[in-house]
N, C-alpha and C positions, 0 to 999 in steps of 0.2 A: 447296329450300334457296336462299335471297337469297346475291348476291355478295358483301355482306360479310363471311359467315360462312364462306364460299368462302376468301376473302382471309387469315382469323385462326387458321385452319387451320395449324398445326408439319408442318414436314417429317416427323416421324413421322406423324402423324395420316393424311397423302398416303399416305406409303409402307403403311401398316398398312390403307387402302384399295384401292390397288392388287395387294397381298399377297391380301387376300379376294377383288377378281374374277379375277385369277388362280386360284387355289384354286376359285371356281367353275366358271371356264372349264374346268380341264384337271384337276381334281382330280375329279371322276365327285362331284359332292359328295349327299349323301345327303339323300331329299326324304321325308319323314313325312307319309303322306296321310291327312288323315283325313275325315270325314264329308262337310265343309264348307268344309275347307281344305287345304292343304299350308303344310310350314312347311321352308325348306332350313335344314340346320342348317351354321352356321358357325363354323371354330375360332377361339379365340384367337390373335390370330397373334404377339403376344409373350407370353414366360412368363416368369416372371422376369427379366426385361431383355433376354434371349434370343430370337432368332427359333424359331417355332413348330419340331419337328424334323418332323414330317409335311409343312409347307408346304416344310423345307430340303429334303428329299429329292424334294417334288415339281420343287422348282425345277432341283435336281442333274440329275434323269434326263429334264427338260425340254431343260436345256443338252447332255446328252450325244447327245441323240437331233439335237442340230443342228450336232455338231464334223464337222470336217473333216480329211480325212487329212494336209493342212497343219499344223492341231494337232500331229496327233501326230508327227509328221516333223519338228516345232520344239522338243516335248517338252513344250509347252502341257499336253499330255492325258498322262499315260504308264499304262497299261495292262501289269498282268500277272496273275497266276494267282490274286495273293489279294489285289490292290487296285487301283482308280482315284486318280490323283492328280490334280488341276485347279490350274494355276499360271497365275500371272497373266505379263503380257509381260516383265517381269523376272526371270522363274523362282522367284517366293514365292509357296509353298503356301497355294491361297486354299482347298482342302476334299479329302479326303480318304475314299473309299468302300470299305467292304469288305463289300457288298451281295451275295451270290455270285448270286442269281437276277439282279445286274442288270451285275457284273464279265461272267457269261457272256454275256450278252444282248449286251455290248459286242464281246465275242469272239469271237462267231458273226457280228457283223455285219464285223469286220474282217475274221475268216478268207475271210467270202463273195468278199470285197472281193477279196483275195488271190489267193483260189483262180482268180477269171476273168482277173486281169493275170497270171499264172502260166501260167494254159494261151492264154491270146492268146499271150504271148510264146515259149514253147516249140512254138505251131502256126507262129509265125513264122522258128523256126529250122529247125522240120524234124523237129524230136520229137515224141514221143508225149505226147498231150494229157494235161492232170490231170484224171481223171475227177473230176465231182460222185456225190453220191449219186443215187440215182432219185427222189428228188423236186428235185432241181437245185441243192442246196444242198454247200456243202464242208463238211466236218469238218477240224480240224486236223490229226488224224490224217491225213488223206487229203494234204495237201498240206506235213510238214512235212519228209517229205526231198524234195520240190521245193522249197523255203525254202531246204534246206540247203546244197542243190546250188547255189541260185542265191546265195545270199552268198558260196559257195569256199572259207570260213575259219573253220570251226566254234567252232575255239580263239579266236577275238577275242570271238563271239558266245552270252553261254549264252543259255536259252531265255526267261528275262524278257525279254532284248531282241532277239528276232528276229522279232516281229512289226511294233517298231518298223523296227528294221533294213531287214526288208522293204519296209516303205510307203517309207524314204528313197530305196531304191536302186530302187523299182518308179515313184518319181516322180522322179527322175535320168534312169530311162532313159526316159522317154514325154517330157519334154521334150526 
């Protein structure tokens, strides 16, 4: 491709490029071999004026897999039992998930998160550790009356926000 056609290029044209190697890169994209060739198949990435919804969701669980417990402690990210929410620095809802293989995939990973600033801090006082399971993982189950214990105030807290809750006050006390 010559740089002038480089040049005449519309910001979609860029972005609906960028969209596809993304989509190759992280999307597993699916390769048709045949005799003599291979041929990757690649989506559309606009549909009716609309961003592709497979490329949205790759991009969703792209972003989620790279938040920070800053996010959620800001409220950027909020996470509960039957949704992800994604807000922009102003608090306006940029997308919205009720994915359950991928809400719990977020849950396991904060509860992990949880479960070792939980038993750090309770090895630090003197108490008895929060055990993980035997492959070294927590369940919520396992650590949610250490949670409860460590907020002291059940009544402010129901259990949509006490994961948040937690990351605020487990990153309050480590500063």
């Amino acid at each position: 491709m010559n740089k002038d056609s480089e040049k005449n290029k519309t910001a979609l044209e860029h972005a609906g490029e960028a969209f596809r190697k993304f989509w190759l890169e992280k999307g597993n994209a699916p390769i048709i071999k045949a005799r003599h060739a291979e041929l990757f198949i690649e989506p559309k990435v606009f549909l009716a004026g609309k961003l592709n919804p497979t490329i949205s969701r790759l991009i969703i669980k792209e972003y989620l897999s790279k938040i920070t417990l800053e996010d959620i402690a800001s409220g950027r990210v909020v996470i509960t039992s039957d949704h992800i929410k994604i807000k922009d620095k102003a608090g306006k809802l940029i997308a919205e998930v009720k994915s359950k293989k991928l809400i719990d995939s977020m849950m396991n990973k904060i509860t992990n998160y949880l479960g070792k600033a939980l038993s750090a801090k309770k090895a630090k006082e003197g108490l008895p550790y929060v055990e993980p399971a035997p492959e070294g993982n927590y369940a919520f189950g396992d650590i949610k009356d250490a949670l409860i214990q460590f907020l002291d105030d059940m009544e402010k807290n129901d259990s949509k926000n006490l994961v948040r809750d937690a990351v605020v006050l487990l990153k309050k006390g480590s500063a």
